[in-house]
Each structure stands twice: as C-alpha cells, then as structure tokens.
N, C-alpha and C positions, 0 to 999 in steps of 0.2 A: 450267459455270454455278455461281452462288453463290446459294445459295438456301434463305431462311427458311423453319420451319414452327411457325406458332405454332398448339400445339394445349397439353392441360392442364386441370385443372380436376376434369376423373374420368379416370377409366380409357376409357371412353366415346370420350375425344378423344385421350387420349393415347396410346392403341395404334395406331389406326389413323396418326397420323401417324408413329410407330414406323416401322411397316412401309413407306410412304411414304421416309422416308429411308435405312431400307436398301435401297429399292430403287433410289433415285437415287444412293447410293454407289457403288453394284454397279455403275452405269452409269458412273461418272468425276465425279460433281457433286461440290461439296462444299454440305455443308447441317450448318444449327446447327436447333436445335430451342429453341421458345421456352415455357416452362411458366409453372404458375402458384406462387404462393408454399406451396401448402398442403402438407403432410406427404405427402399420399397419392400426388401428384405427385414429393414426394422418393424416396419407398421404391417405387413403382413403376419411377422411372425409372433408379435406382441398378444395376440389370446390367445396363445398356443401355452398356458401358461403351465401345467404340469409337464412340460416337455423343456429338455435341457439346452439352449442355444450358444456357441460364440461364434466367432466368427474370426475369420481368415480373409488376406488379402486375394483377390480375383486378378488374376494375371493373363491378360488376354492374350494370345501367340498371331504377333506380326507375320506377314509373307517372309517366308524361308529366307528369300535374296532380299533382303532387307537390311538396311544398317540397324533397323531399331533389334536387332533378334540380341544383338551383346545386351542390348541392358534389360532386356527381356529374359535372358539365360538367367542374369545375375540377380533379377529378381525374384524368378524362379526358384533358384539355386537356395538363396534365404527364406523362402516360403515354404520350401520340402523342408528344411530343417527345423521352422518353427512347429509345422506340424509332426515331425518324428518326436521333437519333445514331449509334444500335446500326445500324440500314441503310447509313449514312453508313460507319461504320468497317468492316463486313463485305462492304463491294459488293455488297447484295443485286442479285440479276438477277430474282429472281421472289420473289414471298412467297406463304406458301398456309396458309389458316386454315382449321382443321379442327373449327372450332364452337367456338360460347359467348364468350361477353366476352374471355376469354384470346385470343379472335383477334381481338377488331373493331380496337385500337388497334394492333398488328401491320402488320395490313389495309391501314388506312387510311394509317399512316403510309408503309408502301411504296408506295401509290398513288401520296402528294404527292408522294414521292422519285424516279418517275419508273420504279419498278420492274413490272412485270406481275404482277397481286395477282387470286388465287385463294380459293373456299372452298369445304368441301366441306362438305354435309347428312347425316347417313345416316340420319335420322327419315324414316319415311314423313310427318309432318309437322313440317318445319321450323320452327326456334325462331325466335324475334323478334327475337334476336340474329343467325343467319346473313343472316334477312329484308335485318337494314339495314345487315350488312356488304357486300351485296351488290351495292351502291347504287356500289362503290368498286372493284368486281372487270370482269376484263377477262370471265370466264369462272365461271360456278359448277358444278360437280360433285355429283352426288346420289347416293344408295345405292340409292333405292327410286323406282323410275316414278312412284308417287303422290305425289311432293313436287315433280314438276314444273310444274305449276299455280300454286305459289304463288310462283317466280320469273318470273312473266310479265315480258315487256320484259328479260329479261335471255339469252344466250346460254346454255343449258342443256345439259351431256353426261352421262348415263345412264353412269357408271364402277363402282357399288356402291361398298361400303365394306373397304377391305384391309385384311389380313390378316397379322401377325407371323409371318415366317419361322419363327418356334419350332413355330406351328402348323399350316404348311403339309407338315411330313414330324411325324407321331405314332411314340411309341415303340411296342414291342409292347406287349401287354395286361401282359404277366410282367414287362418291363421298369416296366415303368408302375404299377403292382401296386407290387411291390419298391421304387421311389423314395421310396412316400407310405407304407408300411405297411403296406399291404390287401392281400387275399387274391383275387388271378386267377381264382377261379374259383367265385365267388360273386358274385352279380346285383347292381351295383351304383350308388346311386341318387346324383348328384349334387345339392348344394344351392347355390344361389347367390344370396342378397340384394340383392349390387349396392352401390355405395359412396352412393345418399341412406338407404340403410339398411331393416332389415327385422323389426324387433324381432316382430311380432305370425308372420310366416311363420316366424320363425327359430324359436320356440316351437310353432306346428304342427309342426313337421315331427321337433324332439324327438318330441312327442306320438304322430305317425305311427309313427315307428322303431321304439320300442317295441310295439307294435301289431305288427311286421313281422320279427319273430327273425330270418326266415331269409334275410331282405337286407340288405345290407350299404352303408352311406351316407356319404356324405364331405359335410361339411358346412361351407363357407366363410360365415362367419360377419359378417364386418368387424371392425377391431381395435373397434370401439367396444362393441359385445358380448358379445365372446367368453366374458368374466368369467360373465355373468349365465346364459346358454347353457349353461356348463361346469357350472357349479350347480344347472341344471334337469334337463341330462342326468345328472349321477350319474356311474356308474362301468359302462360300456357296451364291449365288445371289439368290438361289430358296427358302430359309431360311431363317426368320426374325426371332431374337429373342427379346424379351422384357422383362427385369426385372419385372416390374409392366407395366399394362394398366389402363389408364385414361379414357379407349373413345372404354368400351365395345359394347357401338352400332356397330362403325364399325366395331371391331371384326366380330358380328355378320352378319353385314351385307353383310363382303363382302366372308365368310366361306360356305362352302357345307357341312361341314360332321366336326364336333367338337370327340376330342377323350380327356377324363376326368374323375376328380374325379366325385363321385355322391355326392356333399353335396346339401343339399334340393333348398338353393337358387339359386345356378348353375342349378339347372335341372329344376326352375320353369322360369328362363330364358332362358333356351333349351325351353321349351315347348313355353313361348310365344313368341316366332319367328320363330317355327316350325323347328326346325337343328335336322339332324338324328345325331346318335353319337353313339361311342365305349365306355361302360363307364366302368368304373376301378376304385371300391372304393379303400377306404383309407384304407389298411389293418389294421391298430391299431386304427380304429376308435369304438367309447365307444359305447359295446354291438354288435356291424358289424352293427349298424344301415346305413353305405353308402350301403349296398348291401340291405337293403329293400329298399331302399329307390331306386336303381337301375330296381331291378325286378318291380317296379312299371312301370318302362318306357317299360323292356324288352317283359312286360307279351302284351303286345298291340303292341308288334313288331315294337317301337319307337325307339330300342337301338340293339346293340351289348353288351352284361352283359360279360364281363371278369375278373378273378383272375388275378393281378398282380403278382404272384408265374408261373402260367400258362404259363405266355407271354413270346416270344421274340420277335428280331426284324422280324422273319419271319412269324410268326403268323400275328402280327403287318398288316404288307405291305400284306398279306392275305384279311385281315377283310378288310383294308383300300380299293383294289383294287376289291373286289366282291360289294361296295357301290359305290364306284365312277363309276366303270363300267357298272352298272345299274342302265339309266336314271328312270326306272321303279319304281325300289326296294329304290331310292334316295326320291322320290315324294312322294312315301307311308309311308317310316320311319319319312316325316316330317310332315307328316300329321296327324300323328298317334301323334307324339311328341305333335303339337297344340292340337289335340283332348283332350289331357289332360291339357291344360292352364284354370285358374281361373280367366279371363281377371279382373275383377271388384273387387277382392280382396281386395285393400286399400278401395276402394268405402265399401263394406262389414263390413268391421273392422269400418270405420266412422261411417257408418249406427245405429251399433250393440252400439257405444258408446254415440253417440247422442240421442238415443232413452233411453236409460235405465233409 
C-alpha cells in the first residue's frame, strides 16, 4: 500500500507518526510523511533519514465568529488542493493524520481523493482540530479510553499512542551515561519543558539543583531558552543542559524520576520505560487538556500532578527528595507508569489499516 502520514507541528505528533511508518515499512508499505513548515519539525525529523518527508502548510482554525476565518478558508481552500495533487502523484491508498491542523488538509484531501483517511488522538481530551478532522475519516484511533466520548457517531479503536523504535530497546545505564556525559551512578533527575515552552519550570528547577548537590539532572531546555537557563545556571558539574535532544533513549535510560510537561506523547514515552515523574502541564494549553491528560497518570499513582502557579523551588526539591528517597515508592511509580503503556500501538494502527 501507499500511504500518507500527515503528522508535524511538535514533537507531540511528529513521533508518534515516526513510529507508525516505520512500522509499516517493516511490513512492505511505502509511506511518505507529511510535516509542517516550522524548524522544529526540520531538526527533529532530520535523522529520520530512511523515512520519506515534505511538508505542507499548517493552517491553524481561528474562532468560528472571527473575521480571520475568510483568509483562513482561502488558505485552507489552497492547501486541500496542493495536497490532492500530492495524493494524485503518490497514489495514496490510505492517509492518516496524527493531530493538529498539520493533518486536517491532509485528511480531508485523501478523503475527496477517494483514499481511506484515518486520525489518530492521543489527548485524553481531544483537540478541535482532530474533532472536525473526523468528520472525513473512515476510522479514528485514540491513545487514551477517555477521548472516546467525544467522537461519538464516529467508528472508534482504542490503539494508544506508538512509540519510536529508538525507545523501544534502551541502552544500558553505563552506555547511556557515557553518550550524554553523566555519571551512572549518581541519582538522576530529568527535565523536560516540552516544545510550547517552559520558561517559569525551566528556572525552578535551576533553583531546585542547587538545593540538591548530590543529584545529578539533565535538563532539556528548548532551543529558545537555552541562552537564558545557561546564565541562571552558572558553572554547575552536577547539571547538564541541552538545547534539544537527539538520543531520547538515553535520556531515558539513564534518568530515575523525569519532572515535565504532560503532553500525550511524552507521557506515552514515560509509560513505556516505566519513569516515575512530577508532571506540570502546560498552563495555556487548548481546553487544560495537559492536566487530563496528567490525572490519567496520577490517578494510578504513576505521577506527582502539579500547578505550575503552585510551585517553587522548595516545593520542587520536596516532591523530588520524598521519590528519590524511597527505593520503595520509586519502583511502584514506575510500575504503575508501564501499567499504563500500549506497547503494540503502531502494530494496532497497521493492523486496523491493512485490514479495512
């Protein structure tokens, strides 16, 4: 089969459809990938380098009563078309949108094209853009059982949200250790922002380190901060920071206790490597869906569920030092984290489009 995935936009969408085409490669498909125009979609997608990218314009949908909705239609309007040609010349057989504007014109255009058009959620509450991409799909795909409600009338399958081959086999602790700089055998605390950004957390959590000699923290910052972070931090050996990461396995692998935002695909990569975590959605994110999408973890005792208003850095070094300090309570949070992993997910989503 020949088959589009337009996903893009953040990391959020762009992995999970990652993982999605390599899995259908592995099977015999061929699949291109459709992104968005922005940087972050450039440099994330750039070692994905057997895998086929271009990219489409991302058209974000103003409020309904809005004047901006005319040149919002019309760019729309030009955007289904550039990609009906792009279906036209690729012979899509399937298209499958993996969130956010990046997929509705995608979507829509494989629909009129005559191709079988998929999307997948991984919000415990779905956006209002999968909402009315839906409207066009033969099938929609969810991450989280609580976002099934809100495609009523539509054909719904419970697949989760996959997962990049990078992070389904982890290097050892030593190896993983060794990649990034850091020391194996010192207790160590991941940070992660998230790409709508983290300025006020990325500055606790400076705050905390210091507070905390004798752990050791890796702190992913976003290029957009890095500068200001690096300035606040000073001159620290127990603290790494990084702009962007390339080689989220090691992260993973060689972290005990991750503190972050909750967007759906960071938490479905929490769950499958089992990391306890403090999570701190994104407070301006569309409808507070990072805080369902959190209580999903905390309700199973996988997480620490925190207000970024709430927090300081004493709070912080609280939560941090009541997990690290119990080998007990550390073992359980990750357990509970895996308890809710979809390991076969991309498997899932193949399944569901092979078959139809």
């Amino acid at each position: 089969m020949k088959i589009i995935i337009a996903c893009g936009g953040t990391g959020g969408h762009l992995f999970p459809g990652v993982a999605v085409a390599q899995e259908l490669k592995s099977r015999g498909h061929e699949v291109k990938l459709l992104i968005s125009q922005k940087k972050v979609d450039a440099r994330a997608s750039d070692k994905y380098k057997n895998l086929e990218f271009d990219t489409v314009p991302a058209v974000a949908k103003p409020r309904t009563l809005s004047l901006k909705m005319v040149p919002f239609l019309w760019r729309m309007f030009k955007t289904v078309g550039q990609c009906k040609r792009m279906h036209r010349e690729f012979g899509t057989d399937a298209v499958i949108g993996m969130g956010g504007f990046t997929s509705l014109a995608p979507v829509l255009a494989g629909h009129k094209m005559g191709a079988r058009a998929y999307v997948h959620d991984s919000n415990a509450l779905p956006g209002k853009a999968n909402r009315l991409t839906a409207r066009w799909c033969d099938k929609v795909f969810i991450g989280f059982e609580e976002a099934r409600e809100y495609f009523s009338g539509h054909e719904v399958e419970l697949t989760g949200t996959p997962v990049r081959e990078e992070i389904r086999e982890l290097p050892t602790r030593e190896e993983a250790a060794e990649r990034l700089g850091l020391d194996a055998g010192r207790q160590t605390v991941l940070v992660m922002g998230g790409s709508q950004g983290a300025m006020r957390l990325n500055s606790l959590m400076v705050e905390a380190s210091k507070a905390m000699p004798g752990v050791q923290f890796l702190q992913i910052t976003g290029s957009g901060d890095f500068e200001r972070v690096k300035g606040e931090l000073g001159d620290a050996d127990d603290h790494k920071l990084l702009a962007f990461c390339d080689d989220m396995a090691a992260a993973y692998a060689v972290s005990d206790v991750a503190v972050m935002r909750s967007g759906a695909s960071s938490l479905t990569e929490l769950s499958y490597v089992g990391l306890a975590s403090v999570l701190v959605p994104y407070p301006s994110a569309a409808d507070d869906h990072q805080t369902l999408n959190a209580e999903v973890f905390s309700k199973v005792d996988a997480a620490f569920l925190r207000k970024e208003s709430e927090m300081d850095s004493g709070s912080v070094v609280a939560d941090l030092t009541a997990i690290l300090g119990d080998a007990d309570m550390l073992a359980k949070m990750g357990s509970a984290a895996e308890g809710l992993a979809v390991k076969d997910a991309a498997e899932r989503i193949c399944r569901a489009v092979e078959g139809a």
